[in-house]
N, C-alpha and C positions, 0 to 999 in steps of 0.2 A: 504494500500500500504506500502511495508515496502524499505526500506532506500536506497536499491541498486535500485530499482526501479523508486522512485524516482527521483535518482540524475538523472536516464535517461530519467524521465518523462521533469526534467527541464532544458534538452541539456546541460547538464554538461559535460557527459562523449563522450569519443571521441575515444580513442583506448582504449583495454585492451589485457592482456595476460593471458591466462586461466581463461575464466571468470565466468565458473560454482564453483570456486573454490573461486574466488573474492567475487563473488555474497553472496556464504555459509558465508563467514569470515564475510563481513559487515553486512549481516542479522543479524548475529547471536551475534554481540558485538565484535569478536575477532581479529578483524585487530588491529594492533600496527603500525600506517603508518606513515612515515613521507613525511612533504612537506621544500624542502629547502629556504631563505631569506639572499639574497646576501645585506652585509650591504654598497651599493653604494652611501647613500645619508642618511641624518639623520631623514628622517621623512619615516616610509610607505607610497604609494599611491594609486592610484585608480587601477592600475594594478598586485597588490596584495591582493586587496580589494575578488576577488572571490575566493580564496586558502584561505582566513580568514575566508570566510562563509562556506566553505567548513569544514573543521577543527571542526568548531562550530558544524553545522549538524553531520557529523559525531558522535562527541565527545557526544551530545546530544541522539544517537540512539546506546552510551554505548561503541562505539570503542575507541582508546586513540591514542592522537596524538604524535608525536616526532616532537618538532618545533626546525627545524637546521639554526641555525645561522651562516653564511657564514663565519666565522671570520677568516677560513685558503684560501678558494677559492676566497677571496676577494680581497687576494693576487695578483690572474693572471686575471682573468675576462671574463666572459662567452661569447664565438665570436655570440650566438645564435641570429640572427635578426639584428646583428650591422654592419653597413659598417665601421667603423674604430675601432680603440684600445682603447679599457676603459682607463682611466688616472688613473694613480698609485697611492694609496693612503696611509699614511702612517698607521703605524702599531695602532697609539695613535687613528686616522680618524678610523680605521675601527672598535677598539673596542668601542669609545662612538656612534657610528652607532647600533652597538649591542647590546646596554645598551637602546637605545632609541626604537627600533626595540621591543624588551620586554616589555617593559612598555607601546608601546602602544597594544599590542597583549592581555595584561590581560582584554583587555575591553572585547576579545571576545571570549578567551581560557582559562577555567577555570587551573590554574597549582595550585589547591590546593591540600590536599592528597589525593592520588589515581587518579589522575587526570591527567594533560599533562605533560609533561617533554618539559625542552629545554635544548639544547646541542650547542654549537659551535665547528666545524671541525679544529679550530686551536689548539682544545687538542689534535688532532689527527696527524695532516699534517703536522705541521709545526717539530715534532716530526720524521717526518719519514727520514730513511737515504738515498741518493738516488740511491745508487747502490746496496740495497735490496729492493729499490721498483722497480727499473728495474730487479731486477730478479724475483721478485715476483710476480708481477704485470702486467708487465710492459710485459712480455711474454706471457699474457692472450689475447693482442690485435692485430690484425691485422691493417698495416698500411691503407695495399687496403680497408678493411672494413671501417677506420674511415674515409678516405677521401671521401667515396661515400654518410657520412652522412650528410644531408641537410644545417647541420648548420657550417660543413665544407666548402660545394662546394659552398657559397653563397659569403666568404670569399676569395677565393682561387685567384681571378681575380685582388683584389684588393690589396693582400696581408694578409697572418695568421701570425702570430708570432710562435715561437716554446712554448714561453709560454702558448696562447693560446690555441695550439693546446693541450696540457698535461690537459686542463679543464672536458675533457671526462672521462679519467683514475682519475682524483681528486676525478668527480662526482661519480663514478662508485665505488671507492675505499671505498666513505662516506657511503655508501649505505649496502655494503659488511661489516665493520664497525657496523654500527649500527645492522646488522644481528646477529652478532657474539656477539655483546656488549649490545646491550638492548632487543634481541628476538621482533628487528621491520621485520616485516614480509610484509609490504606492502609499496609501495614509490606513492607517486603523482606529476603529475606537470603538466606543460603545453604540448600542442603538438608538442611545436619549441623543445621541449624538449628531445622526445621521441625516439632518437636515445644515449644521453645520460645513461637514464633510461632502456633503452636495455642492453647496457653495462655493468651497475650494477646489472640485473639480471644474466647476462650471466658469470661475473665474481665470482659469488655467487658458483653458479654449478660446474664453472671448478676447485674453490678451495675447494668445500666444498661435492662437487657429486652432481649426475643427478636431487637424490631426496628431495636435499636442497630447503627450500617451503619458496619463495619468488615470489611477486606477482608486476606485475608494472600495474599503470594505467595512461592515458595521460588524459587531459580535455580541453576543452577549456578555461581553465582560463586563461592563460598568454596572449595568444593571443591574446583573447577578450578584454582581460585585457587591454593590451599595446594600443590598438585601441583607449579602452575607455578614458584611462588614462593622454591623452594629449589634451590641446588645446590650439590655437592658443599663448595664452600667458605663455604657461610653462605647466608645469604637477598637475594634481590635486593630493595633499596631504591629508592624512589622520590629519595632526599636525597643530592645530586650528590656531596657528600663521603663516603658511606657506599657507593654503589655508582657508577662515574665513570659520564658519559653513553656514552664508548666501551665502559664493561663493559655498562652496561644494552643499546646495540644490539646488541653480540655477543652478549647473553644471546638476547634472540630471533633473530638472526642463527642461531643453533645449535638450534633445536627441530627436532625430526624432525619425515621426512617427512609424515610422517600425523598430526601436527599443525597443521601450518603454515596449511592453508587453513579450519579449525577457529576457528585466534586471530584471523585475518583476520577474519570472520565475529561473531566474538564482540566484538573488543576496537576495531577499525577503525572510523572514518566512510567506509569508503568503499562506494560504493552498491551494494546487491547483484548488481545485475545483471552490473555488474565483475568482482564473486568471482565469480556462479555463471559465466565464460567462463573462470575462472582452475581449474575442475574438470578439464578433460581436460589441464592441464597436468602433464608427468613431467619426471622427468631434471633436463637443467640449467632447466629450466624454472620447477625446484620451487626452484631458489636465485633463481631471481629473484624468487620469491614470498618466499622467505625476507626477500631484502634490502627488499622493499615493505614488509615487516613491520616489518623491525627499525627503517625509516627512518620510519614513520609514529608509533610509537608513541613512540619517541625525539623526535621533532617534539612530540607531543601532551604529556610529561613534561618536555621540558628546553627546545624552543623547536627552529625551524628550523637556526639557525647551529649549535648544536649538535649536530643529526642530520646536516649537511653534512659537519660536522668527523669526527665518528663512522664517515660511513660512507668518506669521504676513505680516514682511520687505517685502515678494514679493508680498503680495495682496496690500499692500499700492503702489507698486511703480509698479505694473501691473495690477491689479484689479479693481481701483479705490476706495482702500481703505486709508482712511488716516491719520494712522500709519508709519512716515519713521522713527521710534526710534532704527529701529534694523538695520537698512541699514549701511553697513560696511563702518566704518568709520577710516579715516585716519590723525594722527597728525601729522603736523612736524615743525620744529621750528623756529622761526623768524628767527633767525641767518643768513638764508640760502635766503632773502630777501633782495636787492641791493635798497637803498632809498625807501624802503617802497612798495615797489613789487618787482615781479617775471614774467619773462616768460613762457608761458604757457608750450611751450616744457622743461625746467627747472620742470619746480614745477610737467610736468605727470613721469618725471622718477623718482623726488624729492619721491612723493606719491608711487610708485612703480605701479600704473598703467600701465606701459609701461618699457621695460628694458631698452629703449637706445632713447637718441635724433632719432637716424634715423627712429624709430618705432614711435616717437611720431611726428616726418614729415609724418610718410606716413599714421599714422592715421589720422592726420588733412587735408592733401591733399587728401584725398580719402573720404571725408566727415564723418567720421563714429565719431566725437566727438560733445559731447554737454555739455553746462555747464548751470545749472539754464532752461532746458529746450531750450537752443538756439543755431543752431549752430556753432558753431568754424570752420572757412576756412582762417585765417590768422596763419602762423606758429610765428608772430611776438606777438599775441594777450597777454598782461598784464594786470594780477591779482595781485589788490591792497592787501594791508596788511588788510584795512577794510573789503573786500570780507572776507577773510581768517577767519579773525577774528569771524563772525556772520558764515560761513560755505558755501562752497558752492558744490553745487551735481554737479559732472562726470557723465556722461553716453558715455562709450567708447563700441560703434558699438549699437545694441538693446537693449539688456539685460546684461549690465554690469554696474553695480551701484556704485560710491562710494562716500562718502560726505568727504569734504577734508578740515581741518583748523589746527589754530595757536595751537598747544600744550602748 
């Protein structure tokens, strides 16, 4: 099976344009694609997790990738999926976003010679003057056309900004851009996307001719992505201090059933023929599928020793295994202790277990805490400084683990 067939064996792909033409490019090694990474926060996460593996396959079946660093369009912020307006960031914010954005990308994008290139769109954008990019540009677009695009009309009710609205002509512009400037011939992204990524083809053509050979493909990765990428207590990170290696494999450790063999397929090197015998698998079957998951992709983000240790911590603390050396542990300092304890609601936001007293009220009122194995139903319940000191184990809802003492 070769590589374009593939990615649609493992429900990657979702829209394309011209795709016997796609198809030829990636068989054959010669796509130069780029995927773009808007630097809105310092760490990558789980919903840029499948554009990473993407990239990697790719690059591995000899295409080369163009990895854009959002560092101009970071500026205004993408209206795609959002009910309200991104928060502005400063110029200093969004380039250490782009420095950390890189650094963690070499885990899975080879940029050594001949190999990947990265770029950021603020050599580009911030450069441009704007009453030649309204002439140039900026007459390529049709208003009626942009407002009919999804990721406008979703917006439209609740209010777009005029900035935001200019993120289609950015994106489109980037794209055009790296046509003319790196011979990238192919763009990818998500589905929310896919009106953008029109755009950029379409602006290709109208300034460069009919038979300017520019190819867009949409996938389900953002989407799926954004889906996967959140839970309950914040967004899962790729950045070992933002989210630990033990929470990232219990994150996948925990996807339902009817997920499981989905992300296998989607986000795995492992070879299909593998997943498709892991189909008539039920029951406890489906947790073993689980743990192939959680340990593979934990290996692929944080390194072997690390998915050993992860899944170690979770056979001790769900298997019955009795091993909790790896279980995520949290220090913090006497200081922050009033005669010699703490309140419980103090010391889970203290931990960062929880973001705010009223999450740590309505996790105890709602029964979903335990400490030392025992429930917590008092919002007033204190932890002495000796607990602390010897450690004592959180379990916030089922499957959330953390052991918590004096630093």
């Amino acid at each position: 099976m070769q590589i374009y067939e593939e990615l649609v064996a493992r429900g990657l792909i979702a829209q394309v344009t011209d795709e016997s033409e796609i198809r030829e490019l990636i068989n054959s090694g010669k796509a130069k694609f780029y995927i773009g990474f808007d630097p809105t926060a310092d760490s990558l996460h789980v919903g840029h997790f499948m554009a990473l593996c993407l990239m990697k396959r790719l690059q591995m079946a000899g295409n080369k990738p163009v990895v854009l660093l959002g560092g101009g369009t970071g500026y205004i912020g993408d209206p795609s999926g959002r009910t309200d307006m991104r928060s502005m960031l400063s110029p200093e914010t969004i380039e250490h976003n782009c420095e950390c954005f890189k650094r963690q990308m070499e885990r899975f994008i080879d940029f050594g010679e001949g190999g990947a290139i990265a770029v950021n769109n603020a050599d580009w954008l911030l450069k441009l003057n704007y009453v030649d990019l309204l002439r140039e540009v900026g007459a390529c677009f049709s208003v009626n056309n942009m407002l009919r695009a999804e990721c406008y009309k979703q917006r439209m009710e609740k209010g777009l900004s005029f900035l935001e609205f200019n993120y289609m002509i950015m994106q489109s512009y980037d794209f055009y851009h790296l046509y003319k400037e790196y011979d990238c011939n192919m763009q990818f992204g998500g589905d929310d996307q896919w009106s953008n990524m029109l755009g950029g083809t379409e602006l290709i053509r109208k300034k460069l001719g009919k038979d300017a050979y520019a190819m867009t493909i949409t996938l389900l990765l953002n989407s799926e992505g954004k889906k996967m990428g959140k839970t309950a207590n914040g967004a899962v990170w790729l950045d070992p201090n933002k989210t630990s290696p033990f929470e990232f494999y219990q994150y996948w450790r925990n996807v339902g059933d009817s997920d499981v063999l989905k992300c296998i397929r989607m986000l795995t090197f492992i070879p299909l023929e593998e997943i498709d015998k892991m189909d008539a698998w039920e029951g406890a079957q489906l947790n073993e599928a689980k743990d192939i998951l959680a340990y593979e992709l934990t290996a692929l983000v944080h390194g072997k020793e690390e998915a050993e240790k992860a899944r170690t911590a979770s056979k001790a603390l769900f298997g019955g295994g009795s091993d909790d050396s790896n279980m995520p542990t949290v220090e913090i300092s006497a200081d922050i202790l009033n005669d010699g304890a703490i309140g419980i609601m103090d010391l889970l936001v203290a931990a960062a277990v929880v973001p705010s007293k009223s999450e740590a009220r309505r996790l105890i009122t709602q029964g979903g805490l335990f400490i030392d194995d025992g429930k917590i139903d008092d919002i007033g319940h204190i932890i002495s400084l000796e607990q602390l000191t010897s450690g004592i184990k959180v379990r916030r809802g089922k499957k959330n683990f953390y052991k918590i003492l004096i630093g």
